[in-house]
N, C-alpha and C positions, 0 to 999 in steps of 0.2 A: 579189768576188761580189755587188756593190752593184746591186738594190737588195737590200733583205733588210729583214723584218719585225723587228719588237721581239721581245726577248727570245731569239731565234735565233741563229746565230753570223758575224759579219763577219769575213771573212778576205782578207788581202790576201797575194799571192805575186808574187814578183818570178821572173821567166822566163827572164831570160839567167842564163848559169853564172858565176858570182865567183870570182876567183883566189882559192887557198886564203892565207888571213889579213886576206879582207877583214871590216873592222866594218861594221856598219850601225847608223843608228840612224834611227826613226819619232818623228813628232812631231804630235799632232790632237787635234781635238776635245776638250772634257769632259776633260782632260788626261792624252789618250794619251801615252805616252811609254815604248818599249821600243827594245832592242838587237837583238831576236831579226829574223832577218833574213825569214819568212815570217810574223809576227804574226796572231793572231786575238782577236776582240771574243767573250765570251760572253756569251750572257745580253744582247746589244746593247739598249744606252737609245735613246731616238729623239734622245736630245742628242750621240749620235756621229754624228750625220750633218755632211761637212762636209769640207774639203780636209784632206788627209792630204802628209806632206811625208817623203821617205826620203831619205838622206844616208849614201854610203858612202865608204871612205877602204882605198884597196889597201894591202898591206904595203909598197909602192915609195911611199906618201904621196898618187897620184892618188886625187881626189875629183871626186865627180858628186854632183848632184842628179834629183830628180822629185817632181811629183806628183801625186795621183789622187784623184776627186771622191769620197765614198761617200755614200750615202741608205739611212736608216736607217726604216724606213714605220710607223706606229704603225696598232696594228690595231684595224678597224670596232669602233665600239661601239652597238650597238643600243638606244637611250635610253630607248624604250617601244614598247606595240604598244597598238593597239586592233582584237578579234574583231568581225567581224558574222554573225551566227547566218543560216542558209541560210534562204528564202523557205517551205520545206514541210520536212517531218520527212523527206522521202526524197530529199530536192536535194542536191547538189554544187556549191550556189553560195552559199557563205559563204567569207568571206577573214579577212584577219591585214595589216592596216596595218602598216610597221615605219617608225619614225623615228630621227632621228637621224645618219645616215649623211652620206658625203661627195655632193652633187649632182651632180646626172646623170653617174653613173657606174654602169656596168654593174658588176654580182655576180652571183656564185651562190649559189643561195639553195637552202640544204639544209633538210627537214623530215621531220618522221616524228609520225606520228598514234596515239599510245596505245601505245608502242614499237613500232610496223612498223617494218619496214627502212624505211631514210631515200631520199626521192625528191629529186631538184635539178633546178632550174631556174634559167634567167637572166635577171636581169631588172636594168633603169637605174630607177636614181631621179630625180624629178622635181628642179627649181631649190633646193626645197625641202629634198632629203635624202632621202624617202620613195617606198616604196616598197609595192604593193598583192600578196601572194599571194593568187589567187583561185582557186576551183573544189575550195574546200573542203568537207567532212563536217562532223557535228560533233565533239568528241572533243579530247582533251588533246594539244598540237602542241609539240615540241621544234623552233627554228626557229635556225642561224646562218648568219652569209653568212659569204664568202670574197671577196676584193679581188681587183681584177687581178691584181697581183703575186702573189699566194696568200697572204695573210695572213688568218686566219677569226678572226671574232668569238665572242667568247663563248657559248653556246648562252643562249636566252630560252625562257621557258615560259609558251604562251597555253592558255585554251579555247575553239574556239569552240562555244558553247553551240546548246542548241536552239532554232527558233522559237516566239514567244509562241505560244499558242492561242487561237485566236479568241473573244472575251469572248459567255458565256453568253445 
C-alpha cells in the first residue's frame, strides 16, 4: 500500500494462493524481519522506506524469491507563519504566509477562523517552500495543510491582527 505517510500502517500482501505448508520470510529496511506471510509496518518511521525482499519455501522444498519497493512519506511541517493585517477594518485581504514546506508542490490548505468550520484550499509553494493564504479577516486562524499523498501537518495557530489606525 506504498506510498503511506509516517506513523500510518505499511502493509504488504502477497496475492497468489500458497500450498498449504508454505513459510515465508520478509526481510527490510530499519531491520524488518518477520515470518508472517501478509506483514504490516505500524506506526511506520520514514526509515522503513526501502526494498523489501520475501522468500518462501513450499513443503515439497521449492523456493522463490521477490521484491517490492515501499515509500514511507514523512509528513509537512509547517516551520512558521507570518500574519499581515487587512488594508481597512472591514477588508478581506490580510493573509498567513506559511514556511517551511516541500517546493513547489501543491497542498491543501485547510483553515478555520475563531472555530468556524474549516474552509480548503489549494495552493503550490513557491522554489522556496512557501506559501501565501490570502483574502483573509481578522481573527484567530487554525491553519494545516495535506500533501499529495494525504499526509497533513500539524495544525499551526496565527492571528491575523487588525490594521494600524492612522496616526492622530
Amino acid at each position: 500500500n506504498s506510498p503511506v505517510c509516517e506513523s500510518t500502517t505499511l502493509t504488504f500482501n502477497i496475492t497468489n494462493t500458497a500450498a498449504a505448508g508454505t513459510t515465508f520470510r520478509w526481510i527490510g529496511p530499519n531491520g524488518f524481519n518477520t515470518t508472517t506471510k501478509n506483514p504490516s509496518i505500524s506506526n511506520a518511521p520514514v526509515a522503513a522506506t526501502g526494498r523489501y525482499y520475501v522468500y518462501d519455501t513450499s513443503s515439497a522444498g521449492c523456493y522463490s524469491s521477490d521484491s517490492i519497493d515501499a515509500v514511507v512519506t514523512g509528513k509537512p511541517v509547517i516551520a512558521s507563519t507570518v500574519a499581515t493585517p487587512p488594508t481597512t477594518c472591514n477588508s478581506a485581504d490580510g493573509g498567513v504566509k506559511l514556511f517551511g514546506l516541500a517546493p513547489s508542490t501543491t497542498y491543501t490548505v485547510t483553515y478555520s477562523r475563531n472555530g468556524a468550520a474549516p474552509a480548503s484550499t489549494s495552493l503550490t509553494t513557491d522554489i522556496l517552500g512557501s506559501l501565501a493564504l490570502s483574502g483573509l479577516n481578522t481573527g484567530n486562524y487554525n491553519i494545516y495543510v495535506t500533501s499529495p499523498i494525504g499526509c497533513a501537518s500539524s495544525a499551526v495557530s496565527t492571528t491575523v491582527s487588525s490594521p494600524l489606525s492612522p496616526a492622530a
